[in-house]
TITOR-564823 format. One line per field, with one value per residue: residue in three letters; residue number from 1; x, y, z of N, C-alpha, C in turn. Coordinates in nm, 4 decimals. Example, Ala and Ser with C-alpha at 12.3 -4.5 7.8 and 13.67 -1.06 7.14 Angstrom:
code: (Ala Ser)
pos: (1 2)
n_c1: (1.3190 1.2850)
n_c2: (-0.5690 -0.2250)
n_c3: (0.7800 0.7080)
ca_c1: (1.2300 1.3670)
ca_c2: (-0.4500 -0.1060)
ca_c3: (0.7800 0.7140)
c_c1: (1.3200 1.2900)
c_c2: (-0.3300 0.0030)
c_c3: (0.7800 0.7870)
This chain:
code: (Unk Unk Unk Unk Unk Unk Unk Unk Unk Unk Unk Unk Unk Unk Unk Unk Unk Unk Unk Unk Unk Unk Unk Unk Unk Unk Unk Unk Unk Unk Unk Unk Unk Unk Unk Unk Unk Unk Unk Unk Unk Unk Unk Unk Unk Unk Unk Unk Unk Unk Unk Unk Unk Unk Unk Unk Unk Unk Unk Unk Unk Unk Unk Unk Unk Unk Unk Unk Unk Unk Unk Unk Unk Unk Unk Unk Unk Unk Unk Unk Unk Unk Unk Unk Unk Unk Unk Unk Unk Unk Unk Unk Unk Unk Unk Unk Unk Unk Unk Unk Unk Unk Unk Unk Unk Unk Unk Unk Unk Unk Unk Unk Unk Unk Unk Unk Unk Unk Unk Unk Unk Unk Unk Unk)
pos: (1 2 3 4 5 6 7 8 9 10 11 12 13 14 15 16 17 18 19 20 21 22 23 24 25 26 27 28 29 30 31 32 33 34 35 36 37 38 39 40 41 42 43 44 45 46 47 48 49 50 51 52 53 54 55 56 57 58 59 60 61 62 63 64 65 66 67 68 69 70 71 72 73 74 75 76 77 78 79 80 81 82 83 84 85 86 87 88 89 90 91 92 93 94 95 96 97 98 99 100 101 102 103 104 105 106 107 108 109 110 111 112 113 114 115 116 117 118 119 120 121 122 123 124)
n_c1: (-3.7670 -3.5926 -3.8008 -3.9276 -3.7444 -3.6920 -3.9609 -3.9435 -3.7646 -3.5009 -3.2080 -3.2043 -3.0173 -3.0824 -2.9163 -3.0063 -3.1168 -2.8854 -2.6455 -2.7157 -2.7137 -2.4698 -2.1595 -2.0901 -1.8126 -1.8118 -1.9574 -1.9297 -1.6471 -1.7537 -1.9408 -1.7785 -1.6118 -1.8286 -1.8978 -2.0766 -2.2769 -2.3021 -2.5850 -2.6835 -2.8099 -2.7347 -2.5913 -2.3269 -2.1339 -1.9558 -1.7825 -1.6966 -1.3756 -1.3113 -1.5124 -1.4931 -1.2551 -1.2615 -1.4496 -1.2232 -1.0401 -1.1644 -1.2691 -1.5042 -1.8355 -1.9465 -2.2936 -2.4380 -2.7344 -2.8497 -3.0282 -3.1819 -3.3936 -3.6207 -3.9449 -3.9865 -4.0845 -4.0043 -3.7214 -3.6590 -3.7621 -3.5858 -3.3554 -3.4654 -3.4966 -3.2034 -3.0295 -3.0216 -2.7942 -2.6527 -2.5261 -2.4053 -2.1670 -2.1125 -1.9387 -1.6852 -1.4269 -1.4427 -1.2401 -1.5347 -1.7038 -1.9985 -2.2163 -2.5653 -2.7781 -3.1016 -3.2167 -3.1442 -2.8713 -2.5622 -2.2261 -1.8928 -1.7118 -1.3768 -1.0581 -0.8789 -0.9588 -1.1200 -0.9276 -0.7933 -0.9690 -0.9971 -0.7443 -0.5277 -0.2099 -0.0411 0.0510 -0.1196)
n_c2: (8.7185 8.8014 8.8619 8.6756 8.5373 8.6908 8.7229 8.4789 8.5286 8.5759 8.7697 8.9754 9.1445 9.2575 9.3376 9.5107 9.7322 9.8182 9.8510 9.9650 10.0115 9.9560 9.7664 9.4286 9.3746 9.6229 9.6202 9.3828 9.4267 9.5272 9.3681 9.1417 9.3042 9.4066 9.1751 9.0044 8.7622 8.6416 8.5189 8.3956 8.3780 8.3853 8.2691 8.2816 8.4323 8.2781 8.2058 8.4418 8.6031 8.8638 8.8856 8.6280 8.6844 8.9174 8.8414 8.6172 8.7950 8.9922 8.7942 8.6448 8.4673 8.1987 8.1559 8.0024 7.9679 7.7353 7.6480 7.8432 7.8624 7.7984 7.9625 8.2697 8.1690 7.9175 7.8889 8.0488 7.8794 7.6442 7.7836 7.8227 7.5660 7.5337 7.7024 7.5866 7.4677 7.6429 7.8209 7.6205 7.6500 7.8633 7.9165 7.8650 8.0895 8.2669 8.2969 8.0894 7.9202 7.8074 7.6288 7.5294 7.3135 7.2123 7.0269 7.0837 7.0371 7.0533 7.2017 7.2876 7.5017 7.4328 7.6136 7.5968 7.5509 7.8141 8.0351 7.9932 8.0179 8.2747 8.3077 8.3820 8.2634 8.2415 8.1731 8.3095)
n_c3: (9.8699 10.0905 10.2614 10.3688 10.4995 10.6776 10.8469 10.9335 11.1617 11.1242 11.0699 10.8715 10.5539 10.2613 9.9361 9.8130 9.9781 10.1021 9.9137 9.6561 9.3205 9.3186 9.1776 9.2284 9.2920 9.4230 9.6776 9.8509 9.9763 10.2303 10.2850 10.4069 10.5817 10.8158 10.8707 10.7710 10.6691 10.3755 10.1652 9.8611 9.5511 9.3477 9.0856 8.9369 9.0460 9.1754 9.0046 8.8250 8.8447 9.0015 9.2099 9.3276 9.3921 9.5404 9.7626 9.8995 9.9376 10.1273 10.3363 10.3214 10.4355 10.2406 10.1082 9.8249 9.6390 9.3988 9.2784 9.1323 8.9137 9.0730 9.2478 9.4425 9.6811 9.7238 9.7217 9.9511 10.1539 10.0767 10.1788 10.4259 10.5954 10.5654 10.7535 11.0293 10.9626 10.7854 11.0041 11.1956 11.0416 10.9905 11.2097 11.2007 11.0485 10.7839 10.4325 10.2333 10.0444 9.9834 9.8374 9.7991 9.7551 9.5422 9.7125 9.9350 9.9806 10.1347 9.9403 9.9739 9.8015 9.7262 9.8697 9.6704 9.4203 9.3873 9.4793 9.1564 8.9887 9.0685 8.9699 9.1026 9.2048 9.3776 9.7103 10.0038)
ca_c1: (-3.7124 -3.5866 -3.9431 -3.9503 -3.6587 -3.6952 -4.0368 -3.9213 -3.6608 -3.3535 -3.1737 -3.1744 -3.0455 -3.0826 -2.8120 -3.0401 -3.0913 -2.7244 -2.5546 -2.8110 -2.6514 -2.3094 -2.1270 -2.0534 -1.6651 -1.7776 -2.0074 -1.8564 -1.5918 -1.8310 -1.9988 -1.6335 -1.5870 -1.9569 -1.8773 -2.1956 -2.2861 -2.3782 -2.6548 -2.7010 -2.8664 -2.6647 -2.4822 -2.2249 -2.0445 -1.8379 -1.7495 -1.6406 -1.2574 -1.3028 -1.5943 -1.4157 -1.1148 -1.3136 -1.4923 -1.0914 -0.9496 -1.2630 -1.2937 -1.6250 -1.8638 -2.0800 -2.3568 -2.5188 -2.8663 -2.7713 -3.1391 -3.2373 -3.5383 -3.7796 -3.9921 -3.9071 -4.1037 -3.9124 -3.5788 -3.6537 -3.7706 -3.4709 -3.2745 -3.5031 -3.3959 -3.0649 -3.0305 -2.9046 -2.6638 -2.5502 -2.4943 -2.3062 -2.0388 -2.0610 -1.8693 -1.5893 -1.3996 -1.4022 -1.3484 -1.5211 -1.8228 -2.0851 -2.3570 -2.6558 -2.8801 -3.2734 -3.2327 -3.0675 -2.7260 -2.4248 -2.0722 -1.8026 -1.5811 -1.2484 -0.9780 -0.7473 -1.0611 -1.1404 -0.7688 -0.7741 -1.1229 -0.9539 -0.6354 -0.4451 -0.1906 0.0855 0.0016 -0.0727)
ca_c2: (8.6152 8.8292 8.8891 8.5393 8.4869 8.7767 8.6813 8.3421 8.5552 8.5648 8.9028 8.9684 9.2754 9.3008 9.4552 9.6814 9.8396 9.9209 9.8901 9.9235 10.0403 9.9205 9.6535 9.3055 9.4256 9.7528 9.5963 9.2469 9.4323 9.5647 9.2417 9.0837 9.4166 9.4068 9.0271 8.9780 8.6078 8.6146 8.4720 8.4472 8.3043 8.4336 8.1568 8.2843 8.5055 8.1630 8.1894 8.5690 8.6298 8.9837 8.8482 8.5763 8.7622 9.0077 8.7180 8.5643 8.9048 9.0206 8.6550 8.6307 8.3336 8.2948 8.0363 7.9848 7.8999 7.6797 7.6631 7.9521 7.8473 7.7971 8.0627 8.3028 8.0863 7.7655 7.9281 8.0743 7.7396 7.5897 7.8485 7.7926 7.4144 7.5326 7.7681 7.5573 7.4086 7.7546 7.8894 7.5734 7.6666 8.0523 7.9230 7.9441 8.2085 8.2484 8.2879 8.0279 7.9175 7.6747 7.5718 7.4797 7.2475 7.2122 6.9018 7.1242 6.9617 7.1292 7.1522 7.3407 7.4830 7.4432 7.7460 7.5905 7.6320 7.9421 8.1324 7.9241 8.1014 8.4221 8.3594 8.3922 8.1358 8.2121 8.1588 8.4631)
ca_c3: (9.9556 10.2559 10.3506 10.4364 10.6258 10.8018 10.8977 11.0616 11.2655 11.1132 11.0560 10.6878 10.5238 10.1346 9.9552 9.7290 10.0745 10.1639 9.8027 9.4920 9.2032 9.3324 9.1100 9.3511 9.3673 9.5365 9.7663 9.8993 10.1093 10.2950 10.3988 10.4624 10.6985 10.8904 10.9447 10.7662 10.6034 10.2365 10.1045 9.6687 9.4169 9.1711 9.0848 8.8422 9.1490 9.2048 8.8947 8.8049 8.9169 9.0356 9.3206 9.3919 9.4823 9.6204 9.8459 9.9085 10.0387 10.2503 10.4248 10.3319 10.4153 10.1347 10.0698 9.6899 9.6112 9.3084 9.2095 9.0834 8.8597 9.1920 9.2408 9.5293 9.8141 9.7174 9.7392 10.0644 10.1847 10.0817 10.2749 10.5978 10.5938 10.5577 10.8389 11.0803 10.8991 10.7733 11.1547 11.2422 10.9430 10.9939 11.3780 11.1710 11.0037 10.6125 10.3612 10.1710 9.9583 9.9739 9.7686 9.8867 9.6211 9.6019 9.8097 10.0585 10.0307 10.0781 9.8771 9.9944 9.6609 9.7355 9.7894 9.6049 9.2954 9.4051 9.3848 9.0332 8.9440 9.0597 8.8992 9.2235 9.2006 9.4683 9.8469 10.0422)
c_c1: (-3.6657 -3.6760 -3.9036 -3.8886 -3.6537 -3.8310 -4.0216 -3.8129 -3.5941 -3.3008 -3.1314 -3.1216 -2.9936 -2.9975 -2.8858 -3.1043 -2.9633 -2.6466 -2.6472 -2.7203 -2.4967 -2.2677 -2.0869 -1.9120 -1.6657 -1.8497 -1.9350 -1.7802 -1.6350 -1.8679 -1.8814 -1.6281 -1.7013 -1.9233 -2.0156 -2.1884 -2.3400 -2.4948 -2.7274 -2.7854 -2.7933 -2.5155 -2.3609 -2.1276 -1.9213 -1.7607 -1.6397 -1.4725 -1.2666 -1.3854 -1.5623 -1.2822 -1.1874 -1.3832 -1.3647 -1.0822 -1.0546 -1.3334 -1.4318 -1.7171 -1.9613 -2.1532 -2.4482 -2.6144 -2.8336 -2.9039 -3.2108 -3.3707 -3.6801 -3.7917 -3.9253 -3.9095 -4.0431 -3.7835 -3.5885 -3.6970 -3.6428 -3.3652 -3.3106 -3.4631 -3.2750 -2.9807 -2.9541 -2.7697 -2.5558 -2.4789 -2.3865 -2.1502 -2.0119 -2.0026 -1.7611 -1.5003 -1.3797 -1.2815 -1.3889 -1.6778 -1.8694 -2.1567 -2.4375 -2.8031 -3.0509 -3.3030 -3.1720 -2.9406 -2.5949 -2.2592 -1.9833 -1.7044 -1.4441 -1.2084 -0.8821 -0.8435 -1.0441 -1.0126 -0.7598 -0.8449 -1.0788 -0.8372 -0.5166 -0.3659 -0.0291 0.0062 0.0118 0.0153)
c_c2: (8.6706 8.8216 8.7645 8.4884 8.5706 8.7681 8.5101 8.4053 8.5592 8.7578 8.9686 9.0663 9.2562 9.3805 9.5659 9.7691 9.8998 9.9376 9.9038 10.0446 10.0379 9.7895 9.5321 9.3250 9.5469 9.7165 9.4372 9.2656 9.4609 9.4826 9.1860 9.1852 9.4127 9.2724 8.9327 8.8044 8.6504 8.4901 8.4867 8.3400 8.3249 8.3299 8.1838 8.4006 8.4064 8.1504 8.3119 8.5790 8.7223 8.9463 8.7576 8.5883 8.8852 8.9404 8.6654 8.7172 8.9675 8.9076 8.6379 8.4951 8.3277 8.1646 8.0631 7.9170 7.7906 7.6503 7.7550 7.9967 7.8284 7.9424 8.1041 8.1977 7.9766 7.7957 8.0109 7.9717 7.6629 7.6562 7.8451 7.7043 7.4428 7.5999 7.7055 7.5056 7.5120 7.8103 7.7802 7.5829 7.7593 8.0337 7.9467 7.9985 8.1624 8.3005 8.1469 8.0218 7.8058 7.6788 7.4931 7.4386 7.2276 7.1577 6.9482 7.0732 7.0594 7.0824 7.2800 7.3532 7.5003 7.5560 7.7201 7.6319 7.7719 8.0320 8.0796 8.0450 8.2601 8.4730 8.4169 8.2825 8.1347 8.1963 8.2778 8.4286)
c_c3: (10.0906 10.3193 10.4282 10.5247 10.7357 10.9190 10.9609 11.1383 11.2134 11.0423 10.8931 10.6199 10.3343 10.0850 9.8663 9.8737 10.1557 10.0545 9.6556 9.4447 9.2094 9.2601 9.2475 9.3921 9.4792 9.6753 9.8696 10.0283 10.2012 10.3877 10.4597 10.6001 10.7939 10.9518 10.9210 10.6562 10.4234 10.1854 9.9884 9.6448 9.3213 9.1733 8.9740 8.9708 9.1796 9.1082 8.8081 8.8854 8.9858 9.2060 9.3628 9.4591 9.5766 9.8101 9.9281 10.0143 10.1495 10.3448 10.4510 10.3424 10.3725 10.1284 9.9500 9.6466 9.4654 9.2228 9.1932 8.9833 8.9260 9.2131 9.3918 9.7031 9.8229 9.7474 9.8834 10.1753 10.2094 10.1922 10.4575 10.6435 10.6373 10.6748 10.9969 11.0714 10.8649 10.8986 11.1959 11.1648 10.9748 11.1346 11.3120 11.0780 10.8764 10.5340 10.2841 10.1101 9.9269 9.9121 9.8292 9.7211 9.6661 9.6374 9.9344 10.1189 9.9676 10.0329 9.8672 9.8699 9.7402 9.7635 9.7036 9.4357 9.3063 9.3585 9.2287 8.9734 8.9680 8.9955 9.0097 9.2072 9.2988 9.5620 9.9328 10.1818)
């Protein structure tokens, strides 16, 4: 799927080329720190406490393929669609987490979910 986006222009960088064999807690702060956008499929990351706090404290702005059963060209499709829509959100600052469905419609999770999902439950 990067191929693809990177071949319509957009700046893509894969994390098994800057973090492979790093767990999603060791890599995350990273992107939070670069100022880089996330883009998953892996739809259980919204879900995990550890990457969602990890996501929370590195103000990361993440967007989630939510269909994960299309092959890779459909899910990079979906993400081309999505592209401007993602750029007009990434104006401003995260962290937070969208889903993006195979109709290309997005849904912003909550932070008040999110600290839940991480088990955060004072206000920083």
């Amino acid at each position: 799927m990067p191929g693809e986006l990177r071949a319509a222009g957009y700046d893509v960088r894969p994390w098994y080329e800057h973090f492979a064999g790093q767990p999603d807690v060791g890599w995350l702060p990273a992107i939070g720190n670069r100022g880089w956008v996330l883009l998953t499929k892996d739809k259980d990351i919204r879900r995990r406490p550890l990457e969602i706090e990890a996501i929370l404290n590195a103000h990361i702005r993440a967007f989630v393929l939510t269909a994960t059963e299309l092959g890779r060209e459909e899910q990079a499709g979906i993400f081309l669609r999505a592209m401007p829509k993602i750029h007009r959100i990434c104006r401003r600052p995260g962290p937070f987490i969208y889903n993006i469905t195979r109709m290309g419609n997005f849904a912003e999770l909550s932070r008040r979910l999110l600290r839940r999902r991480a088990g955060i439950h004072s206000r920083p």
